[in-house]
C-alpha positions, 0 to 999 in steps of 0.5 A: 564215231559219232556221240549219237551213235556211240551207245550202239558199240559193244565191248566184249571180253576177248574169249578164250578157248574153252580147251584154256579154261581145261585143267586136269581132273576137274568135271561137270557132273556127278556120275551116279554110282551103277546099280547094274554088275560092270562091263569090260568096255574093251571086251564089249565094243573093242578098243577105245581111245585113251586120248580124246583131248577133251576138255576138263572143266566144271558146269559152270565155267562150262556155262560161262564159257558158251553163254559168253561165246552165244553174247558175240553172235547178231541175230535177228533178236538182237539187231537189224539184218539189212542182207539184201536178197536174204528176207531176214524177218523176224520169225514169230514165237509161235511158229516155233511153239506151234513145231514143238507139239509134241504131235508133230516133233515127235512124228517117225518119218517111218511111221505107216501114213495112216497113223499121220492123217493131222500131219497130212492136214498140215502138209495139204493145207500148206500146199493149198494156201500157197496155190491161193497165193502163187496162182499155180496148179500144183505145190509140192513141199519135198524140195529143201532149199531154194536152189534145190528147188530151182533144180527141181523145177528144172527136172521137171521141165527137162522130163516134160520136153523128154515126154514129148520127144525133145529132150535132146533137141532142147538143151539152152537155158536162158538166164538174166545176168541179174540173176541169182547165182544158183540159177545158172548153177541149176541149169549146168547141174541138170546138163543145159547149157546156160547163156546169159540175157543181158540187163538194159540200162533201166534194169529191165531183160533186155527183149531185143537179146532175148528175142535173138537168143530164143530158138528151138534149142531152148528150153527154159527161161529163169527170169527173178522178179523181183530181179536182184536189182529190187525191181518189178519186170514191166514187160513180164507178159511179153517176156513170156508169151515170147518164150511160149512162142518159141516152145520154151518154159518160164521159171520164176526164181522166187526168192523176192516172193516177199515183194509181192504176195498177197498183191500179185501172183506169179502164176497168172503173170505166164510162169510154168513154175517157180520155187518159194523160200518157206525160210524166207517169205513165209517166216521159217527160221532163216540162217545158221545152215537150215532147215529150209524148203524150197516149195515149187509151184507149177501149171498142170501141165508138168503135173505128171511129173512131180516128185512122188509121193504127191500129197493130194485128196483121195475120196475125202481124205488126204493121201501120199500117192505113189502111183506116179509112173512119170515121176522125177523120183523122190527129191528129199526124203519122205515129206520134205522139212514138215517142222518147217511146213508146220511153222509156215502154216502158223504164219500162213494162217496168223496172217489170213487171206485178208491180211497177206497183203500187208507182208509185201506192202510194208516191204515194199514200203520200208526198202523205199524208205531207206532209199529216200533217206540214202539216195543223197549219200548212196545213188539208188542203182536205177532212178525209179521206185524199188520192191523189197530191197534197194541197191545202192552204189558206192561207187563214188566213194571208191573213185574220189576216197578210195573207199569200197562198198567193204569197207562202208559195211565193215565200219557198219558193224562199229556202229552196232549193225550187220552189214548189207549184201556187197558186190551183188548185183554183179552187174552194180559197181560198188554195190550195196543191197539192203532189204529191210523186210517188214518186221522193222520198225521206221525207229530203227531203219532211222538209226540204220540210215543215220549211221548209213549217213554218218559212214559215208560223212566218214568216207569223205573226212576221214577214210582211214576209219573205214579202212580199219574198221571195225575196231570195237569188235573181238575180230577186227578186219582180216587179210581175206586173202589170207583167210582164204588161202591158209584156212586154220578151223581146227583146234590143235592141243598144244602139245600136237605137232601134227598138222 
């Protein structure tokens, strides 16, 4: 490895099971003596478990233990998270010193909604600000991810063409073989059928493809936009004036919202609806499995069927209908994630319309500042300026060197960094998606790039680095084929012969 870059590279002590550091009779409390008569447990609950294999250990070996394992974790605190396609920002402090009022954390999802009117304040004024931004007519926060709110719209569309008597009749949904995946899996999930729309060699949908594959069996187009390829649909109007033309809707995936908001707005480019990643664009936590929100905007025309309740304004207050005869039914439970609509209108506000727009240019401007400085050693996969994320190709590598986009991302993490998406796009040899949002400074996307450029060096004079890397982490490069089929993810005590 590189002198120049060697300060990156973290030796840890190799962990050890905390069921090792066990040993009889040792605890982490002190249990106070009760001051109340005692009970028969047995009598009162019934039978309890004798042996629950737990282990045995004082508080601060206890302590030790996790706060060493809580070292080995990235985060966004403690690096750069290039994952393309992932938007993962940092989220400021506030945001979450703003979701721990108690006002809001320790609102009862039960409570009757005239006792909520700030936390419908809050809800409305998420909702209003993202119309401002999307140029939709309508949001709802119930959805809880990105791909559920892909569903979501899609339910909405297929009650809109059952209002109308064409349910049956319309049963294809379209999809860019750019696309995300969740956006065929939606589709499948409320019974259309899916056919792919191919990408033409500049990274454009394919208009003559769409052309013959729009007919009045179609329902939907789910077009991305950016698409996965980190480029900006020219011919968006065109695209969907001609699905309108043939009687179907336009569903923006808005998962590269961060490319464009406060600059453009997907609702006045011809969408009949889209979702939003709160937990990406607007700054929610993102990864470690949740909570999200996948808010939807759409036009008024599928207003009907929203889900209920819908968050509106009655008489000069702010109200939770449930009067929606149309309605899809409920998505989520009560109103969606609130701590998460909390932390977005923080961010939101923090922001403010004058400044919203600094959020997509500086994305912009740092994914197409890593593409300068890797084109060289990585080829961008069209030659034409990015958005938010750019992908490159390693192509070459793996011809001339035997090197794969994995193993570049694997000989990554030695250098200290997490590794960008691989081999997404499918439709990208090779490839690799990085998206340096615009919470980076250009100090460390040059350390990135440096390394970037050092593992490609690498690549070509000595490959075998790569194919065992990484070497200076706890868990060095696993058979995946292996891991895959011999999935071992429950601790067993020694004594078990169970399996």
């Amino acid at each position: 490895m590189s002198g120049t870059l060697s300060f990156r590279t973290k030796r840890m002590p190799e962990p050890r099971l905390i069921f090792d550091r066990s040993n009889p009779g040792r605890i982490g409390c002190n249990v106070p003596v009760a001051d109340t008569p005692e009970v028969d447990l047995s009598a009162a609950v019934g039978e309890l478990r004798t042996e629950l294999n737990l282990p045995e250990v004082g508080e601060l070996e206890m302590l030790r233990h996790f706060t060493n394992l809580s070292h080995i974790n990235y985060g966004i605190e403690t690096g750069f998270y290039p994952l393309g396609s992932c938007t993962m920002k940092y989220n400021p402090k506030i945001n979450e010193q703003t979701a721990g009022l108690p006002g809001f954390a320790k609102l009862h999802p039960m409570q009757p909604v005239e006792t909520i009117p700030g936390a419908l304040e809050i809800l409305i004024g998420v909702q209003d600000m993202l119309i401002a931004i999307t140029g939709f007519d309508e949001i709802t926060l119930q959805p809880l991810a990105g791909a559920h709110g892909e569903m979501t719209c899609l339910m909405l569309i297929k009650a809109y063409f059952e209002s109308r008597g064409e349910g049956k009749q319309r049963h294809v949904v379209l999809v860019p073989d750019s696309a995300h995946g969740t956006n065929p899996a939606s589709a499948a999930r409320c019974g259309y059928d899916v056919k792919p729309i191919p990408t033409t060699e500049e990274g454009n949908t394919d208009l003559e493809a769409l052309a013959a594959a729009l007919d009045d069996s179609v329902a939907a187009l789910m077009l991305t936009n950016p698409s996965t390829l980190g480029l900006f649909e020219p011919n968006i109007e065109k695209i969907c004036q001609m699905v309108h033309a043939a009687g179907g809707q336009v569903f923006c995936d808005g998962a590269n919202m961060n490319a464009m908001v406060g600059t453009t707005r997907p609702g006045d480019h011809g969408f009949d609806c889209m979702h939003l990643n709160l937990h990406k664009t607007f700054s929610t936590p993102h990864g470690g499995g949740g909570p999200g929100c996948g808010a939807i905007g759409l036009k008024s025309h599928l207003e009907p069927f929203l889900p209920a309740p819908v968050i509106r304004r009655s008489a000069g207050k702010v109200i939770a209908d449930h009067d929606r005869p149309k309605s899809i039914g409920r998505v989520s439970g009560f109103y969606g994630q609130f701590l998460m609509e909390v932390r977005a209108y923080t961010y939101l506000r923090a922001y403010g319309k004058e400044k919203m727009a600094d959020i997509s240019r500086h994305a912009v401007l740092n994914a197409n500042y890593v593409r300068a400085r890797l084109k060289e050693v990585l080829p961008p996969a069209h030659d034409r300026p990015c958005m938010h994320e750019c992908i490159m190709t390693a192509e070459k590598y793996k011809k001339e060197n035997g090197i794969r986009a994995l193993d570049i991302s694997k000989r990554l993490i030695d250098y200290g960094f997490h590794p960008p998406t691989n081999y997404f796009p499918l439709i990208v040899p090779e490839c690799l998606m990085i998206e340096p949002t615009e919470t980076e400074t250009k100090e460390t996307l040059d350390e990135f790039c440096d390394a970037m450029i050092e593992i490609c060096r690498e690549a070509v004079e000595t490959p075998d680095l790569l194919h065992d890397a990484p070497s200076t982490q706890i868990v060095g490069r696993l058979d995946e084929t292996a891991a895959v089929k011999n999935l071992d993810v429950r601790w067993w005590p020694r004594t078990s012969t169970t399996a």
